[in-house]
C-alpha positions, 0 to 999 in steps of 0.5 A, spaced: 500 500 500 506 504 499 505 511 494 511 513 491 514 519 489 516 523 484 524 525 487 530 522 490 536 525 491 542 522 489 550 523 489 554 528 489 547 533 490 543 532 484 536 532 484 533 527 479 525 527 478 523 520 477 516 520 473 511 516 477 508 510 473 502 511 469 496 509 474 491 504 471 485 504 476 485 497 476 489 497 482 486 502 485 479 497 485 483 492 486 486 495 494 478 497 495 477 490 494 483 487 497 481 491 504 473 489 503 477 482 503 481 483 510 475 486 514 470 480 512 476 475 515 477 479 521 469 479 523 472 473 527 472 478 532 464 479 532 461 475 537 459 468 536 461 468 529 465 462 527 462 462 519 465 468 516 466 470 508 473 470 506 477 465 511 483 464 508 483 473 506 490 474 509 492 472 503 491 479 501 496 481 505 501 479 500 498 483 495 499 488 499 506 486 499 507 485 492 504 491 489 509 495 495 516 491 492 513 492 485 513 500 486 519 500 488 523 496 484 520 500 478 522 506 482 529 504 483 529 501 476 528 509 473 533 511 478 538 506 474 537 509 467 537 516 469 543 515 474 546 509 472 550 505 478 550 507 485 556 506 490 554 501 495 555 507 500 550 512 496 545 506 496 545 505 503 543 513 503 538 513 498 535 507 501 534 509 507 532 516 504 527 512 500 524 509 507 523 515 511 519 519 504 515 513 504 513 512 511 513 519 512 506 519 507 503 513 513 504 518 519 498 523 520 493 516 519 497 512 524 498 518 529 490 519 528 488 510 528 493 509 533 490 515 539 483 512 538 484 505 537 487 505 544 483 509 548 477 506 546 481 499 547 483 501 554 479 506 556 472 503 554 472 496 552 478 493 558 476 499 562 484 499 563 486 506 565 495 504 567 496 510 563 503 508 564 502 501 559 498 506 554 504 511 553 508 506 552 504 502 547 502 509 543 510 511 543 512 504 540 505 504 535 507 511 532 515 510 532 513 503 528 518 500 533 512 495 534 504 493 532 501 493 538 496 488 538 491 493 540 492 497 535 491 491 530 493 492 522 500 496 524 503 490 524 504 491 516 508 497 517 512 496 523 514 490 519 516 492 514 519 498 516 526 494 520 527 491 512 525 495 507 532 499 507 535 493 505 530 491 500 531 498 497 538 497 498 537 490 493 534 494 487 538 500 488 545 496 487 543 490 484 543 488 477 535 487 475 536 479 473 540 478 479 534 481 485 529 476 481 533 471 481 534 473 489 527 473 490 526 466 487 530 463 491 528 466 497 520 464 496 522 458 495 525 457 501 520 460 505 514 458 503 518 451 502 520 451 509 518 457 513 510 457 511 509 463 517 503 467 515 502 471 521 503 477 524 509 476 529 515 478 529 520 477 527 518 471 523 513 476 520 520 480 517 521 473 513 514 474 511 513 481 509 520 480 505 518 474 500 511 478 499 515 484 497 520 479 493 513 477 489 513 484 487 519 483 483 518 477 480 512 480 477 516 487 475 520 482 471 514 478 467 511 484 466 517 486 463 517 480 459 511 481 457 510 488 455 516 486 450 513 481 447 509 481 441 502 480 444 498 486 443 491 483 444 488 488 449 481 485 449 484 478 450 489 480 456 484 485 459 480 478 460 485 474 462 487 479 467 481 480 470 479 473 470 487 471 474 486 476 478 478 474 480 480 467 482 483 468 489 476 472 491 474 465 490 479 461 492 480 465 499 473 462 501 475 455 501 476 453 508 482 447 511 487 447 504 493 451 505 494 449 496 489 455 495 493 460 499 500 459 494 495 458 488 492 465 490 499 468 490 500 465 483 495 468 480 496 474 483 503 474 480 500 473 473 494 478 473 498 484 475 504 482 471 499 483 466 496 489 469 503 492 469 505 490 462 501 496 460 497 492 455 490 492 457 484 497 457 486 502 463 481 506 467 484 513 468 482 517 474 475 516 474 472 517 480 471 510 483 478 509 482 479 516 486 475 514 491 478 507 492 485 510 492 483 515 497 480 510 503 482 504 501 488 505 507 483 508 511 479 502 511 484 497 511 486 501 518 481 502 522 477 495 520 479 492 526 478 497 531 471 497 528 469 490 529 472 489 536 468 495 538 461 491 534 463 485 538 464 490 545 456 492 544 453 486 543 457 482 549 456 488 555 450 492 552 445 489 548 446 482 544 446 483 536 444 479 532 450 476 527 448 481 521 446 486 525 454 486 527 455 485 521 451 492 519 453 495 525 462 495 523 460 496 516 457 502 518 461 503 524 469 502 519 466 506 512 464 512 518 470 512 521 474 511 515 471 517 512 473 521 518 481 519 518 480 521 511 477 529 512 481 529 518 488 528 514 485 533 508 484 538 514 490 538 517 494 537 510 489 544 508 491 548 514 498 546 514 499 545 521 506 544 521 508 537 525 504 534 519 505 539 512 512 537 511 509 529 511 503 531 507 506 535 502 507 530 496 
């Protein structure tokens, strides 16, 4: 789910603009989709469900990943044909450079989701007021130190953020073929071995690692395809559309742990088709728009809905299972356009501890 950005500074004080990629709108849906997906895998949390839509919807999670490893490889890709090589000292500069713009752009939502989650977590459902457990858990949230359980999904970033220097490192540094080649060799190993899809660390690095390392390897079909002398663009819309429908099916099967690595698979294929930029694109339409601008908010603010629905029906009054299912729906889409007015208000009034991570 990381954006990028249109610069990076390299050595010897040169400032060279890296234009962004032309956006299809596909993937902006597609995060919509993907977020709905991961909410309706948490609503394990409402009370009394133990039948729920999307039991294997983690798998979206690598998605997520994928797109974020193959932004910045396609990044650090333009920076090589503008820049050429790079010293492995100035790498590491730019690519600890490139982490802080990029996690930067996460701050006023995080800052924002994690306050409230946390004060409604301790201070209504737990009724805990040790303040001193609450500063801590805030401090460790907002630096991204550690996810804290309460806060939920701020797992994804504080598991990338210790890893993703590295990973910049790689494409900056390294020949293309030589990184999928990498990447390769790397999921293999883990889901041969390691098989760990959960959200712990440290073993949750190894996971976020090989779901960026999947971007990879679709930068590089895509690639391959966009060269080659395929130029159906109906016939690959199709295509396309239908791998990347598959996993919405397949992440319903309960109990077989082969639909996962299946998902992944036509994961990989539809976006590098998506990417080989041979398909019918959809450009800044309002739905794309509208999908681009709250699919983060939901993905952040799901969780903290749906433990809030489950509170309500346990200790105020028993809710059915699609009254709890309405309520959190409403409750994530209320909270969700809220997080997005308060960003728009902050960033419109300048407000100076955030206008320097707003301004894009």
């Amino acid at each position: 789910m990381i954006m990028n950005y249109n610069a990076i500074k390299i050595d010897k004080g040169v400032n060279m603009e890296v234009k962004a990629p032309n956006r299809n709108g596909i993937v902006d849906i597609y995060r919509m989709i993907g977020s709905i997906v991961i909410f309706f895998f948490h609503s394990y949390h409402l009370d009394n469900v133990t039948i729920y839509p999307f039991c294997n919807g983690f798998v979206f999670v690598e998605m997520f990943f994928l797109l974020t490893g193959y932004f910045t490889v396609s990044h650090f890709e333009e920076v090589k044909k503008e820049a050429g090589k790079s010293k492995s000292l100035n790498a590491i500069i730019e690519a600890c450079k490139y982490t802080i713009k990029k996690f930067s752009f996460f701050l006023p939502y995080t800052f924002i989701t994690v306050i409230t989650s946390l004060l409604i977590r301790h201070c209504i459902i737990l009724k805990d007021f040790e303040y001193t457990m609450i500063v801590k858990a805030l401090l460790e949230s907002l630096m991204l130190i550690r996810g804290d359980s309460n806060v939920g999904v701020i797992w994804y970033l504080t598991t990338m953020l210790p890893i993703f220097p590295l990973f910049c490192f790689l494409c900056r540094k390294c020949n293309l073929r030589f990184v999928i080649i990498i990447a390769i060799f790397y999921n293999c190993i883990f889901h041969g071995f390691f098989r760990y899809f959960g959200s712990f660390a440290p073993r949750s690095y190894t996971r976020a690692m090989a779901g960026m390392f999947l971007g990879v390897i679709t930068y590089g079909i895509a690639n391959y395809i966009k060269r080659s002398n395929v130029q159906n663009i109906k016939w690959l819309t199709i295509i396309s559309g239908s791998f990347l429908t598959v996993p919405l099916i397949l992440s319903s099967i309960r109990d077989n742990a082969i639909w996962v690595y299946v998902n992944i698979a036509f994961f990989i294929l539809g976006f590098s088709i998506v990417f080989s930029e041979k398909i019918y694109k959809i450009q800044s339409s309002r739905i794309a728009n509208f999908c681009r601008e709250y699919s983060f908010c939901i993905y952040l603010t799901h969780l903290g809905c749906l433990e809030f629905v489950s509170y309500i029906s346990k200790r105020v009054c028993r809710l059915s299972i699609m009254e709890q299912y309405a309520l959190a729906v409403l409750c994530t889409a209320l909270t969700s356009f809220l997080l997005r007015i308060t960003v728009t208000i902050v960033k419109k009034n300048k407000i100076k501890i955030f206008n320097k991570f707003l301004n894009k």
